[in-house]
C-alpha positions in Angstrom: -20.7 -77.0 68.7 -17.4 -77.2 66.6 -18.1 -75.9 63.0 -15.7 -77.3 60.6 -15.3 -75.1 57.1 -15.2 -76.8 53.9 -12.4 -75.4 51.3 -15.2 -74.2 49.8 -16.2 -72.3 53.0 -12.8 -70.5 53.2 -12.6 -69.7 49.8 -15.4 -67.6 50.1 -14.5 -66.3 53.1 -11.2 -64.9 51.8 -12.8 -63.8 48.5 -15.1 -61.8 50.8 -12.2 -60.5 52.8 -10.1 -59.5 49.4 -13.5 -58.0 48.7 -13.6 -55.7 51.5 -9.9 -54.8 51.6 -10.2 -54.1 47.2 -13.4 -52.0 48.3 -11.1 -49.9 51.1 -8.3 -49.3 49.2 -10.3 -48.4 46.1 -12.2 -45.6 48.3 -9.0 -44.9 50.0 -7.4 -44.3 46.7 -10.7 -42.0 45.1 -10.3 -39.8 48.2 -6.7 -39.4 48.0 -7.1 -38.4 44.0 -10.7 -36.5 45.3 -8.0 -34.1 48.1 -5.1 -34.1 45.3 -7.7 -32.8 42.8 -9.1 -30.4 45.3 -5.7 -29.1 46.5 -4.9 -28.4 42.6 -8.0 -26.5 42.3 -7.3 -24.2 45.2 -3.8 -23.8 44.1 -4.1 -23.1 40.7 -6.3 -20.3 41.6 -4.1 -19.1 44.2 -1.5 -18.7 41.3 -3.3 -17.3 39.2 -4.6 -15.2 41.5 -0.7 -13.6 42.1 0.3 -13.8 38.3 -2.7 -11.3 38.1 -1.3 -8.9 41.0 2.6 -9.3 39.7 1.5 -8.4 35.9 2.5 -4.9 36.1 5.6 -5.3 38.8 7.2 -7.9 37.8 6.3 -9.8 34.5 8.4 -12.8 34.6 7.4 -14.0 37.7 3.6 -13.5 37.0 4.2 -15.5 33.7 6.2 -18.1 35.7 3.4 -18.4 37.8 0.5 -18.5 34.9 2.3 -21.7 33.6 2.4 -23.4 36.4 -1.5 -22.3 37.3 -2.2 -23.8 33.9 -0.2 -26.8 34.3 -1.9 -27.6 37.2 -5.2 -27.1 37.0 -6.1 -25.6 33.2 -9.7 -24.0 33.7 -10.8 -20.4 31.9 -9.1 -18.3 35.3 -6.1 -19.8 34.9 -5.5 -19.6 31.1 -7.2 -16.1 31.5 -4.0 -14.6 33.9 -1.3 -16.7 31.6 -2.8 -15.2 28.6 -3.2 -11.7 30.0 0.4 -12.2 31.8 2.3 -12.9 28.0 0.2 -10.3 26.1 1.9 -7.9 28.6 5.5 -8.8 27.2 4.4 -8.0 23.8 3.4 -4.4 24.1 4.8 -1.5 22.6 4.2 1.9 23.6 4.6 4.3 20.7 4.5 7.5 22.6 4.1 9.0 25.9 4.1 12.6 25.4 0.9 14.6 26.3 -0.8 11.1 26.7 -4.2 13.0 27.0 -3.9 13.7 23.4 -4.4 10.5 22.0 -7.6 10.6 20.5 -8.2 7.9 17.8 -6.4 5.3 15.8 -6.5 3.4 12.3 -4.4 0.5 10.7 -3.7 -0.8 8.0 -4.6 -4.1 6.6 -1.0 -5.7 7.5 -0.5 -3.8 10.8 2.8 -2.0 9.4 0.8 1.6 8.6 -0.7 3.4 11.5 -2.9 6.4 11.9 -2.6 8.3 15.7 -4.5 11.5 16.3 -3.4 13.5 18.8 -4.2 17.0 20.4 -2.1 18.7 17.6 -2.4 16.4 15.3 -2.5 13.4 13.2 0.6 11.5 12.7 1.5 8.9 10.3 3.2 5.9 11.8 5.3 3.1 10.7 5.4 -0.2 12.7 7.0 -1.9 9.9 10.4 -2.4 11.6 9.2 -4.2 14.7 7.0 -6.7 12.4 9.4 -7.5 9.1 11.1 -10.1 10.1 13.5 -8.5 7.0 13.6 -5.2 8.8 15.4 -4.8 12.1 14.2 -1.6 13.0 11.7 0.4 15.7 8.4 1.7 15.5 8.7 5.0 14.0 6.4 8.1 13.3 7.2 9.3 9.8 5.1 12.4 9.2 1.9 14.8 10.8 -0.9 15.7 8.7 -1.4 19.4 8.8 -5.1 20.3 9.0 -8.3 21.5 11.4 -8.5 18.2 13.3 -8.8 19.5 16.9 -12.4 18.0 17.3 -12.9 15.6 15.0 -11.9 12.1 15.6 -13.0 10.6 12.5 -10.7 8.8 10.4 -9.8 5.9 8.2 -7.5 4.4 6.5 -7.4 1.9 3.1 -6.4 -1.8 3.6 -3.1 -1.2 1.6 -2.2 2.2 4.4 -1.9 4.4 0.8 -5.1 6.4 1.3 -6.4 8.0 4.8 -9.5 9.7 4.8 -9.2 12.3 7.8 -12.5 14.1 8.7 -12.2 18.3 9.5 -14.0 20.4 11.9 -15.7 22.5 8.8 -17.5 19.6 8.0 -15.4 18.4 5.2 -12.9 15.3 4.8 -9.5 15.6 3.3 -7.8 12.7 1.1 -4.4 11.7 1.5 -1.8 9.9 -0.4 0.8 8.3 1.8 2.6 5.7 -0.8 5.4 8.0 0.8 5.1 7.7 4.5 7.4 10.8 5.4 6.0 12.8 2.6 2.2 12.8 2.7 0.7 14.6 0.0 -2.7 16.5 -0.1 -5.7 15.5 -2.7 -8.7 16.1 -2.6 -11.5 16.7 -0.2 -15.2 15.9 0.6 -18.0 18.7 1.0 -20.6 17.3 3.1 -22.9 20.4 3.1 -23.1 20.7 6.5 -24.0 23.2 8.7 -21.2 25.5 8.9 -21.1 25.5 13.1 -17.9 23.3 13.9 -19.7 21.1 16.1 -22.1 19.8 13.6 -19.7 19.0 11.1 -18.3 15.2 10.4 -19.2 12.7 12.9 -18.6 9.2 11.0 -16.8 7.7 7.9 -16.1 4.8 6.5 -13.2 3.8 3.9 -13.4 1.2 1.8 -10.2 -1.7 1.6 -9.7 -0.8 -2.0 -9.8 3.5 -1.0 -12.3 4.0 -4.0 -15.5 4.2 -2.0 -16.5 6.4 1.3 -19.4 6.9 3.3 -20.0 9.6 5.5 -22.4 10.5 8.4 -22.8 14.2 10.1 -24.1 15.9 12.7 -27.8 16.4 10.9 -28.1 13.2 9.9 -26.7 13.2 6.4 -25.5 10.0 4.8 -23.6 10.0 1.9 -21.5 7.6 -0.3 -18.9 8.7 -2.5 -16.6 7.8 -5.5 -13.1 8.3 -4.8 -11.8 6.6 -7.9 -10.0 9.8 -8.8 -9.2 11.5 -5.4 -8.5 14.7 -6.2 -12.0 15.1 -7.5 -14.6 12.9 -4.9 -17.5 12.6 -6.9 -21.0 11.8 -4.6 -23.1 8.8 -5.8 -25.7 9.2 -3.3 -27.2 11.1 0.0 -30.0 10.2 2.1 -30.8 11.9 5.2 -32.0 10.4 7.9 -34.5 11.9 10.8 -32.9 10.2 13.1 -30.4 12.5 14.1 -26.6 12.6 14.4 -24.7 9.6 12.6 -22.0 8.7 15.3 -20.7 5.7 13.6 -20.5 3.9 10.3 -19.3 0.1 9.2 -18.5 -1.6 5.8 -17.9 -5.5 5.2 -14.9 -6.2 3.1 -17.0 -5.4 -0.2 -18.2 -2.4 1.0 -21.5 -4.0 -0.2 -23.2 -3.5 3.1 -23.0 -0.6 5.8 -24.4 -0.1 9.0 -25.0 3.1 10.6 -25.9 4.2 14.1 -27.6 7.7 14.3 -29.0 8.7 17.7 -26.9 6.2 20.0 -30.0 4.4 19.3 -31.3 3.5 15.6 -29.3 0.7 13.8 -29.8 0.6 9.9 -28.3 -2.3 7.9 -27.7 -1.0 4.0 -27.3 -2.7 0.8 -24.9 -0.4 -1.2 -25.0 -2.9 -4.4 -26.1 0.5 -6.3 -23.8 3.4 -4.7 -26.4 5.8 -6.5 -29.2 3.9 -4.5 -28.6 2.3 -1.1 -31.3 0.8 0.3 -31.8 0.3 4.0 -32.7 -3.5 4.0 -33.5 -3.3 8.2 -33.0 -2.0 11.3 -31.9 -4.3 14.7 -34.5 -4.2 17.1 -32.1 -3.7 20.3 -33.2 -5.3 23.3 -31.5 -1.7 24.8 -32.5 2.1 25.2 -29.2 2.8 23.4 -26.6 1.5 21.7 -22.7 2.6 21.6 -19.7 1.3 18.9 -20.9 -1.2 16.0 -19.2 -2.8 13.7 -19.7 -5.7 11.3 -17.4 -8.5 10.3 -15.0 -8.8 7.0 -17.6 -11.1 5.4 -21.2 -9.0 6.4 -22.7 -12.2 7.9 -22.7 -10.7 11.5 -22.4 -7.1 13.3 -21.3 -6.3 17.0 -23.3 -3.9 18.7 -22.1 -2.7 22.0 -23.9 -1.2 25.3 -23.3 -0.9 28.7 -21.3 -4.0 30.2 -22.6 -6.0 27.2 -22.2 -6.4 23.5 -24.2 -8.0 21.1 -24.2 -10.0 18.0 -26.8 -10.5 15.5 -26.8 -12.8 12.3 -27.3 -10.5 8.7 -27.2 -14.1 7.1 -30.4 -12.5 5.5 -29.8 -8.6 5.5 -33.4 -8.4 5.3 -34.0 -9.9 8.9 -31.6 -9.9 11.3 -31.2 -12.3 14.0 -29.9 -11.8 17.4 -27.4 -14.5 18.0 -25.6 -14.0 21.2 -24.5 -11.3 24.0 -21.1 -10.8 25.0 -20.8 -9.9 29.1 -17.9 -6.9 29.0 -16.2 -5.6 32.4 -16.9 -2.0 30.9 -19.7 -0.2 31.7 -19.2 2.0 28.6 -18.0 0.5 25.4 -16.1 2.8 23.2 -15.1 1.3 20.4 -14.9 -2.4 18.9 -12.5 -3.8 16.4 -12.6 -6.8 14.3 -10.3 -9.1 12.4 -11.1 -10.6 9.5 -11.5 -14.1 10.4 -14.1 -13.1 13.0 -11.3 -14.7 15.5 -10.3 -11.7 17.2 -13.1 -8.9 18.9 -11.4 -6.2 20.6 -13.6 -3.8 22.8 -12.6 -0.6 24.0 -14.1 1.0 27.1 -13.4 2.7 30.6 -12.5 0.2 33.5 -8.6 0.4 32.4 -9.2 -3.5 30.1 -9.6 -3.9 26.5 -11.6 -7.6 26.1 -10.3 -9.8 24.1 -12.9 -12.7 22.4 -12.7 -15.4 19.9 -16.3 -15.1 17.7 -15.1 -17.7 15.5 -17.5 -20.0 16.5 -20.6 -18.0 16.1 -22.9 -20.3 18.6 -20.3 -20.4 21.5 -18.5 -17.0 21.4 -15.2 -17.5 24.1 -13.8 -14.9 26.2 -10.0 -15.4 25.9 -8.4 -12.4 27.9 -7.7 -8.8 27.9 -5.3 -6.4 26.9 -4.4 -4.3 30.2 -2.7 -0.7 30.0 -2.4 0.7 33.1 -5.8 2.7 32.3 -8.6 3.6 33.3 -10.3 4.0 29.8 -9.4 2.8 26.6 -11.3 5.1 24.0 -10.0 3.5 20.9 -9.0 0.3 19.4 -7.6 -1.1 15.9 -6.5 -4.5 14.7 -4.9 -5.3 11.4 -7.5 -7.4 9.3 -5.0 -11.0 10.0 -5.4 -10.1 13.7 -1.5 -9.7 14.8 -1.8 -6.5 15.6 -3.4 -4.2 17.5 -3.5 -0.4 18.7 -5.1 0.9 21.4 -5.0 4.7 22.3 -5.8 6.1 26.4 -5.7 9.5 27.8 -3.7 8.3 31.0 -0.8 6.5 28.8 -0.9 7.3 24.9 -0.9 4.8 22.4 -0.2 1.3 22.7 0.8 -1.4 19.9 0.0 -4.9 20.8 1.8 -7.9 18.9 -0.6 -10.7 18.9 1.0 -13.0 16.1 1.3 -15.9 19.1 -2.6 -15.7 19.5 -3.4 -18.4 17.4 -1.1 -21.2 19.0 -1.5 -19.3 22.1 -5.5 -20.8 21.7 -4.2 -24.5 21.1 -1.7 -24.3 23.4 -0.8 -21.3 25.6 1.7 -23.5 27.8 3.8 -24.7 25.0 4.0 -21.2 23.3 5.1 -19.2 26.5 7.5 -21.8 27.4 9.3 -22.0 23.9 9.4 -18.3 24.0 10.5 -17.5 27.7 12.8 -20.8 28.2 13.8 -22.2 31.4 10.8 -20.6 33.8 11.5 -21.3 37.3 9.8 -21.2 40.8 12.4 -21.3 43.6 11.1 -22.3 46.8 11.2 -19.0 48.9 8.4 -18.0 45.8 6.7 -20.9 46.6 6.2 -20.2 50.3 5.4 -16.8 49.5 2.8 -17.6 46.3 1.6 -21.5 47.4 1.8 -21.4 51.5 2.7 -25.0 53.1 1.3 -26.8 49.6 4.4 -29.4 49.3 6.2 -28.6 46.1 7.6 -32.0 45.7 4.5 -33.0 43.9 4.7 -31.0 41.5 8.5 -31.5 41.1 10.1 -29.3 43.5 14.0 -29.9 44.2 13.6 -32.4 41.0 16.0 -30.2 39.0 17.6 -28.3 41.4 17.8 -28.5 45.2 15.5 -25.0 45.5 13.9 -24.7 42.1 10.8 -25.9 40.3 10.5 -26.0 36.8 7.6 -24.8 35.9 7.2 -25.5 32.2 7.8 -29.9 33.6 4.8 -29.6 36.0 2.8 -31.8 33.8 5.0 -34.2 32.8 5.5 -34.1 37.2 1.8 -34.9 36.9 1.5 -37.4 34.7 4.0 -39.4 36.4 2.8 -38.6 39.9 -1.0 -38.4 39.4 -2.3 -39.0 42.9 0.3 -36.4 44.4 2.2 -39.2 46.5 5.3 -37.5 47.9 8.0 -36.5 46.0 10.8 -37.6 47.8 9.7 -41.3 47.3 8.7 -40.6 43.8 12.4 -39.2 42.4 14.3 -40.6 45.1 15.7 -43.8 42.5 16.0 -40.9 39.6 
């Protein structure tokens, strides 16, 4: 039986054959974005993988590689290793002599004072000439305080680097003037009242930004605030002592209108020092721990850090009266020494063993962001400063000394790591023997190998490569009327 089709008939049969063919090639082209997206994944990681191993070896080639991890795939690994692969050009070792010496650190409010104790003693630093842009100079160390500081690592420094406040086996604290960085000069001193043995002297102190108020813990417990308005005669305001035990570490907000103190590596105490003549303990965190290591609360007093084993956490003192645990912090470390804060609650640092010094962004206090970490070539970190604007840090380890770390980038380096590392470094470039070695048999040409330059990639032009070239389709093809 012969079947004649209308025009109708064979319209529809060829829209139902455009149909299927649309359908095909629309599937065809999902999977072939679907295996492009996948092989990005897989090499992005691969990259970032190597810019991790080459950090240390060869730092221009790790950073290389971090761009073009970022470029190609941009998750939290792969800005992880580019951030941790630039932070490594801008380190500064101060000193490398008897590296086991380097006990503790302070800094002033604009990073160009420094405080460095040693094993002989405490040295004033000044970093000014690697920061002024008006100064072309280096990092220098302009004078030792002379004193009994073999076992006490307590010590502080005011916001303007003027006044240190260095804590003495013999359970007292001396008062320096250092307006005159190579000529420090001797004021006056605090009297605790401790115990006379030297191992239950000073164990904590706090220094207020302005140098006119300190607080000091000791060995038996005793907490005391002080008036250092004239500092060659410290007058105490108050003294409480606290059953509690030993006072390992105290913290002041800007103001030094609230403290905390941890006695005991366990009992946390949030004070109200409106009255220095009458603090009054408003509460005490209710740590979801057995103990509790370095604390420290932020510039404002609307939040402290309290850090543990492989964790640190953070508790609102939005009411003094009641705090509020907010959020925990997972750290690499299993002992956390120290933490340091800036004052826009941007930059955490966290010192601990493991050889890392974590690096977060609390800004936003519901979603706290690991960004990276400062690496030293350690395997401890046991103390840790920043400079209250956050572009500079210190960092002090018994296997390599002291370390300064410029972090003046971090900002744009959070908006956009990729742009910042390429207008700093330049022209970064892959050739293709690297690529072999770091990528395997990925081809290169679509990511713009051989584009500029028979046997070089440009890694800092992978994603404008991209955006041209977004399903991966061969390079050759793609440049070949370019």
């Amino acid at each position: 039986m012969n079947v004649r089709l209308g025009v109708k008939g064979l319209v529809v049969i060829g829209l139902v054959v455009l149909s299927v063919i649309a359908t095909v090639g629309s599937s065809l082209v999902y999977l072939q974005q679907e295996a492009f997206m996948n092989e990005r994944i897989l090499l992005a990681r691969s990259l970032a993988f190597h810019a991790s191993e080459l950090r240390d070896v060869d730092p221009y080639t790790s950073l290389t590689l971090g761009v073009a991890a970022v470029h190609i795939n941009e998750d939290a690994a792969s800005r992880k290793a580019l951030f941790e692969s630039f932070l490594v050009l801008r380190r500064e070792d101060l000193f490398a002599q008897n590296p086991r010496g380097a006990r503790s650190v302070a800094l002033s409010q604009d990073g160009h004072v420094a405080l460095i104790k040693d094993a002989d003693e405490i040295g004033v630093w000044d970093l000014s000439g690697v920061l002024d842009p008006n100064i072309e100079g280096e990092v220098e160390k302009r004078a030792g305080l002379e004193g009994d500081y073999e076992d006490v690592d307590a010590l502080a420094l005011s916001s303007d680097g003027r006044t240190a406040l260095i804590g003495q086996d013999n359970g007292t604290a001396v008062l320096w003037d250092l307006k005159n960085l190579a000529q420090p000069t001797r004021l006056g001193a605090i009297n605790t009242g401790a115990a006379s043995e030297a191992d239950r002297g000073i164990e904590s102190l706090a220094l207020s930004r302005d140098g006119r108020t300190a607080c000091v813990g000791d060995f038996d417990g005793n907490f005391s605030i002080w008036d250092l308005s004239v500092k060659t005669k410290p007058i105490r305001r108050s003294h409480v002592r606290l059953p509690s035990g030993p006072i390992s570490s105290i913290s002041l907000d800007a103001d030094a209108r609230l403290a905390a103190t941890l006695a005991k590596d366990r009992y946390v105490a949030i004070w109200d020092l409106g009255r220095h003549d009458d603090p009054i303990q408003r509460s005490s965190l209710d740590l979801p721990f057995k103990s509790a290591g370095p604390i420290s609360i932020t510039a404002d007093g609307r939040e402290i850090l309290v850090g543990n084993s492989r964790r640190a956490d953070v508790w609102s003192l939005a009411d003094p009266a009641a705090p509020i645990h907010t959020a925990t912090l997972d750290m690499p470390n299993q002992d956390l020494h120290g933490i340091a804060l800036s004052d826009s609650g941007k930059i955490a640092l966290f010192a601990g063993d493991g050889g890392s010094v974590p690096l977060w962004d609390l800004s936003m206090q519901s979603r706290p962001t690991s960004i990276s970490s400062l690496k030293n070539y350690s395997q401890e970190v046991g103390y840790v400063a920043v400079s209250a604007n956050g572009e500079v840090a210190l960092t002090a380890s018994p296997d390599r000394g002291v370390t300064m770390w410029d972090l003046r980038d971090l900002p744009e380096m959070l908006e956009d790591p990729v742009d910042v590392v390429c207008d700093a470094q330049g022209d970064l470039k892959i050739t293709r023997e690297e690529w072999t070695r770091y990528a395997g048999d990925v081809d290169w040409t679509r990511y713009g190998g051989g584009l500029f330059g028979e046997d070089t990639l440009a890694a800092c032009s992978i994603d404008w490569v991209l955006s041209l070239n977004p399903r991966g389709e061969a390079g050759k093809v793609m440049w070949g009327a370019l």
